[in-house]
N, C-alpha and C positions, 0 to 999 in steps of 0.2 A: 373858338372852334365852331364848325358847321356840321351838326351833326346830322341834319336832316337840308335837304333842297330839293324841293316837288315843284319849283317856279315850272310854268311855262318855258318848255327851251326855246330858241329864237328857231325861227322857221316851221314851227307847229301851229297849226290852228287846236286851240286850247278850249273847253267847256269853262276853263277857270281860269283866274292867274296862277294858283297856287301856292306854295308856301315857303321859306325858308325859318328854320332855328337860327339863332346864332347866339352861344355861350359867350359872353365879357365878363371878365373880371378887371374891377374898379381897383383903383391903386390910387390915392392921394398921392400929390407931391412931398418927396423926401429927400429933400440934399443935404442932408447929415451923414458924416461917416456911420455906420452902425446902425442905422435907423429903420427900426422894423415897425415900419406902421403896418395897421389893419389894411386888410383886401376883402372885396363884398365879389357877389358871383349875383349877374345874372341871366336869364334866361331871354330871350326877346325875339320876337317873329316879327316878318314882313312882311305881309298881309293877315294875319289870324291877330288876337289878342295874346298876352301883351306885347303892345309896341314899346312901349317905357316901363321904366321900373327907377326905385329910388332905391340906393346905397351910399352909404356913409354920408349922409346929406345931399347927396347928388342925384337929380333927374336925369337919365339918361333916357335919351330916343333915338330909336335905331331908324334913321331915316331912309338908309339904300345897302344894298348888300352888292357887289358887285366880284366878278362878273356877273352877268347871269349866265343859264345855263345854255349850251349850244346841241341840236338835236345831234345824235349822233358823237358824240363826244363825251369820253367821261371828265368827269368834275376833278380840277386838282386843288386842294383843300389847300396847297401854300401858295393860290393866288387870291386865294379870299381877303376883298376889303370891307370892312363896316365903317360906315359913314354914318357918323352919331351927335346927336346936339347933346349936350349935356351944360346943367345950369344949375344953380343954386335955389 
């Protein structure tokens, strides 16, 4: 989810970049019938702190949020992509 996006829209001259949230929730891999593993939640921004966070063993870094925002355009939250390193 994005709950917040204050980026610079494209064709604005901006004081700032600004900012995006974006909520992930972690899911280990489970290909078990039945298989209710643990899910961790975290919080992570695009230019503010934090960029990463650990769950369940796992660093996650939220590297790009995309689109960005276009001036004059409202946001649609079901084209939001997070593009994330995540490592051990």
């Amino acid at each position: 989810d994005v709950p917040s996006d204050s980026r610079c829209p494209t064709g604005v001259t901006c004081v700032w970049a600004g900012d995006a949230v974006a909520e992930l929730s972690v899911h280990p891999g489970c290909y078990k019938a039945g298989c209710k593993a643990a899910s961790a939640a975290l919080t992570l921004h695009t230019n503010l702190e934090p960029r990463e966070g650990v769950a369940l063993g796992y660093r996650v870094q939220l590297l790009d949020l995309r689109p960005g925002p276009v001036a004059g355009t409202a946001a649609d939250s079901s084209r939001y992509v997070a593009w994330v390193r995540v490592s051990r």
